[in-house]
PyMOL CGO cylinders between C-alpha atoms (Angstrom):
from pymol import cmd
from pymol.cgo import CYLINDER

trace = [
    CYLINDER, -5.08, 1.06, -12.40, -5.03, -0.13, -8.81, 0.3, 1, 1, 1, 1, 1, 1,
    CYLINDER, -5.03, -0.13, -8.81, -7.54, 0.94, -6.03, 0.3, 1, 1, 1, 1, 1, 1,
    CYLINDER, -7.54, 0.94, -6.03, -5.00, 2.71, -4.23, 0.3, 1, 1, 1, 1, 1, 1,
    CYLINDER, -5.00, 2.71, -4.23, -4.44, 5.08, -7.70, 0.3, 1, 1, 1, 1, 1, 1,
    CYLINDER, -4.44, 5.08, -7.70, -7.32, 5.92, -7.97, 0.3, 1, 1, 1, 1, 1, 1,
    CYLINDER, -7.32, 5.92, -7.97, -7.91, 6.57, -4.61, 0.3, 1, 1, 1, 1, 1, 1,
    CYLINDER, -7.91, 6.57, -4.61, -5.02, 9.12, -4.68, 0.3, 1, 1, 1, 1, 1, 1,
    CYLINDER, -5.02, 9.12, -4.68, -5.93, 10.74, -8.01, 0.3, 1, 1, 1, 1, 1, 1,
    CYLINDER, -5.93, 10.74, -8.01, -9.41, 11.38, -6.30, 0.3, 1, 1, 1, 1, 1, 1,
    CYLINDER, -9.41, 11.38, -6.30, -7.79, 12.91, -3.38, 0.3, 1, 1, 1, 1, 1, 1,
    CYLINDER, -7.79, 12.91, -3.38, -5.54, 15.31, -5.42, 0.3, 1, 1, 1, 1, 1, 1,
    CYLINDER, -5.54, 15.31, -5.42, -9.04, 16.55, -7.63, 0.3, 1, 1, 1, 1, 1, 1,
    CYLINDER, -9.04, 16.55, -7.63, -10.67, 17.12, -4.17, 0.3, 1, 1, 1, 1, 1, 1,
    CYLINDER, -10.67, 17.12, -4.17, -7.92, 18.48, -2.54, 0.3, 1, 1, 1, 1, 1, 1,
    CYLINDER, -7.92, 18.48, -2.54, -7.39, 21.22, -5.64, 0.3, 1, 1, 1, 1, 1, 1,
    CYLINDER, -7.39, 21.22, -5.64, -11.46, 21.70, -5.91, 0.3, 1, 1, 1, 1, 1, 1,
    CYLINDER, -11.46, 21.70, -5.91, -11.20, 22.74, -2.15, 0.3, 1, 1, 1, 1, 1, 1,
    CYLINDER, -11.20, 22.74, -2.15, -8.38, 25.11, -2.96, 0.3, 1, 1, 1, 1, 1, 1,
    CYLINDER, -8.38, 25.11, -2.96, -10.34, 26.67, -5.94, 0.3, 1, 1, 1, 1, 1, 1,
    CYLINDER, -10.34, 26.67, -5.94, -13.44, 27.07, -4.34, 0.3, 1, 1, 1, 1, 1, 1,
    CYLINDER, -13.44, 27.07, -4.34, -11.89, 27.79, -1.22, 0.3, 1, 1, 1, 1, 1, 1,
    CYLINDER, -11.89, 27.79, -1.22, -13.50, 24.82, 0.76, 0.3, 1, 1, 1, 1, 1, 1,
    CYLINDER, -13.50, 24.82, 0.76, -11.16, 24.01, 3.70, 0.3, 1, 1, 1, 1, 1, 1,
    CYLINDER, -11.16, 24.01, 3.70, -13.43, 20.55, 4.56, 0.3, 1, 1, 1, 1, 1, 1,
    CYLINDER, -13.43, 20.55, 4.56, -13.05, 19.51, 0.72, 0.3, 1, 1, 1, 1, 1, 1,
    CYLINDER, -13.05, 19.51, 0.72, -9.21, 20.37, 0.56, 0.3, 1, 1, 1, 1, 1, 1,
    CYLINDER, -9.21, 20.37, 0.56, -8.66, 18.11, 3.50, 0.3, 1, 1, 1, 1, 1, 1,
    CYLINDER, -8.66, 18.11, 3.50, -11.05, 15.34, 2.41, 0.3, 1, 1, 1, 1, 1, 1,
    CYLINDER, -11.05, 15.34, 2.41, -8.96, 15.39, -0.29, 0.3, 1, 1, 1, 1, 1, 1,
    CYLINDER, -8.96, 15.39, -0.29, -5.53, 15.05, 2.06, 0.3, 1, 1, 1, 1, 1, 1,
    CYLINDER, -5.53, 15.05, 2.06, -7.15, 12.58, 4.15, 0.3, 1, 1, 1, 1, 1, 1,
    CYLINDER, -7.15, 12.58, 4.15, -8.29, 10.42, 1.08, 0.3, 1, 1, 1, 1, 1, 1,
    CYLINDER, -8.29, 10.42, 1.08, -4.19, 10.75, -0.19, 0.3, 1, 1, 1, 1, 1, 1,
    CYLINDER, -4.19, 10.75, -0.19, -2.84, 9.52, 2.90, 0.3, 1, 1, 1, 1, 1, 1,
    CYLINDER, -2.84, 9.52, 2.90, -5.17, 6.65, 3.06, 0.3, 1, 1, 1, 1, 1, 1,
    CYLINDER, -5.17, 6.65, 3.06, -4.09, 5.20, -0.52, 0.3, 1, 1, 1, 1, 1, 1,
    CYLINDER, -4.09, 5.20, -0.52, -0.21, 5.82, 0.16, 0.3, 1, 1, 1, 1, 1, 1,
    CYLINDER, -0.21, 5.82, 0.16, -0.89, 3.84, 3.75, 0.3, 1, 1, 1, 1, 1, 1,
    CYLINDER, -0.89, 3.84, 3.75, -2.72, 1.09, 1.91, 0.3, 1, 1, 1, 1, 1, 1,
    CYLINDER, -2.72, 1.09, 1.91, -0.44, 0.73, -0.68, 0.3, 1, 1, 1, 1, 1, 1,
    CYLINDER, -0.44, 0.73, -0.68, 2.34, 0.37, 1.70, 0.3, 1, 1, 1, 1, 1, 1,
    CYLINDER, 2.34, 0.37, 1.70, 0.33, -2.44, 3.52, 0.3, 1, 1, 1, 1, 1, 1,
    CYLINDER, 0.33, -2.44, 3.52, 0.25, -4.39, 0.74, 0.3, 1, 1, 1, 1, 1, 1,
    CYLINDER, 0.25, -4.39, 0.74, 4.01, -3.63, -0.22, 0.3, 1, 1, 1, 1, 1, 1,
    CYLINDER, 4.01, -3.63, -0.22, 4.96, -5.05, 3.72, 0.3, 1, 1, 1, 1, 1, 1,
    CYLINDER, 4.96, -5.05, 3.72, 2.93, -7.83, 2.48, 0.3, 1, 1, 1, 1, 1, 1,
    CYLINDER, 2.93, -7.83, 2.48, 4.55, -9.00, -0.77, 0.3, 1, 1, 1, 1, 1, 1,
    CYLINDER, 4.55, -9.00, -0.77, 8.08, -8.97, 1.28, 0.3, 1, 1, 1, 1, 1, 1,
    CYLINDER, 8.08, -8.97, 1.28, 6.60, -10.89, 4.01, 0.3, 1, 1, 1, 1, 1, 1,
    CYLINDER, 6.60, -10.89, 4.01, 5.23, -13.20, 1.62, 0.3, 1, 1, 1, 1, 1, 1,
    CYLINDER, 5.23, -13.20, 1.62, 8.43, -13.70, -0.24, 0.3, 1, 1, 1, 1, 1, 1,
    CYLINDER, 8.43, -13.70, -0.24, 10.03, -14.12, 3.15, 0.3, 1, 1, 1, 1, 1, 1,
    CYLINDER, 10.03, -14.12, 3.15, 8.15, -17.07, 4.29, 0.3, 1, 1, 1, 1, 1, 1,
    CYLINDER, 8.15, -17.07, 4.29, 9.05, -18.21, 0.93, 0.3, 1, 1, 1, 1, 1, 1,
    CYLINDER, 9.05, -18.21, 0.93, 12.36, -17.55, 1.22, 0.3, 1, 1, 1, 1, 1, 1,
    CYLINDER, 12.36, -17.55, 1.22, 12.32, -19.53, 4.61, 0.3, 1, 1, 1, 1, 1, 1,
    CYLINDER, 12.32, -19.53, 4.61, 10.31, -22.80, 3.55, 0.3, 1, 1, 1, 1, 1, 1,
    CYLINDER, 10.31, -22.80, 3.55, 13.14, -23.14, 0.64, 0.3, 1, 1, 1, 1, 1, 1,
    CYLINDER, 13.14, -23.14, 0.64, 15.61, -22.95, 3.85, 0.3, 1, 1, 1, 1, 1, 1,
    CYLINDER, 15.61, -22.95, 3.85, 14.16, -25.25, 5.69, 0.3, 1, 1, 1, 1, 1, 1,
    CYLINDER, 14.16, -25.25, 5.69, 13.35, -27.65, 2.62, 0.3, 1, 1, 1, 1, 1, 1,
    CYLINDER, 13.35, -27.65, 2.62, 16.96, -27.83, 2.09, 0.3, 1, 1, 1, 1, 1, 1,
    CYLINDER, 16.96, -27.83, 2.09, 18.01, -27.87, 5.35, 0.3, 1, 1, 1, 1, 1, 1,
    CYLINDER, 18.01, -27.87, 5.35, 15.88, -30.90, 5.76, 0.3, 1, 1, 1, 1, 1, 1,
    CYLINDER, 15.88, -30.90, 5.76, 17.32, -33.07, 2.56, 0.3, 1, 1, 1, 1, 1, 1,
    CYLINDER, 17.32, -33.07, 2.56, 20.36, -32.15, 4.19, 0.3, 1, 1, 1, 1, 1, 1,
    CYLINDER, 20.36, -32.15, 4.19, 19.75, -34.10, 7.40, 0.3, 1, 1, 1, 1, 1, 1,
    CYLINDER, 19.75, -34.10, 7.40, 18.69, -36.81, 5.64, 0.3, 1, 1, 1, 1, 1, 1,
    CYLINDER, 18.69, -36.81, 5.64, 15.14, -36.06, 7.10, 0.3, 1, 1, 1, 1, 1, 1,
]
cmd.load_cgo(trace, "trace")
């Protein structure tokens, strides 16, 4: 289970705990927690594509090169 997961899974028991015992600061502990996993775990999506970008564009410009004869 990544970080992020449980991250998120411990937002969503704070966030009902705060609803059940009617704690306003625990229920948006709990939100605030949420949001951070789903913004870190889009960080490190953008960074996968990025990665496979540059990839993408070193197997360009390899072949690019043996085409030039360089």
């Amino acid at each position: 289970m990544s970080d992020q997961m449980s991250e998120k899974i411990k937002g969503v028991a704070k966030e009902a705990a705060g609803e059940v015992t009617g704690s306003q600061e625990l229920r948006r502990e709990g939100e605030e927690q949420q949001k951070k996993a789903q913004k870190s775990e889009e960080a490190e999506r953008l960074e996968r594509e990025a990665a496979e970008k540059r990839r993408e564009a070193a197997g360009h410009e390899g072949a690019q090169q043996a085409h030039q004869g360089t």
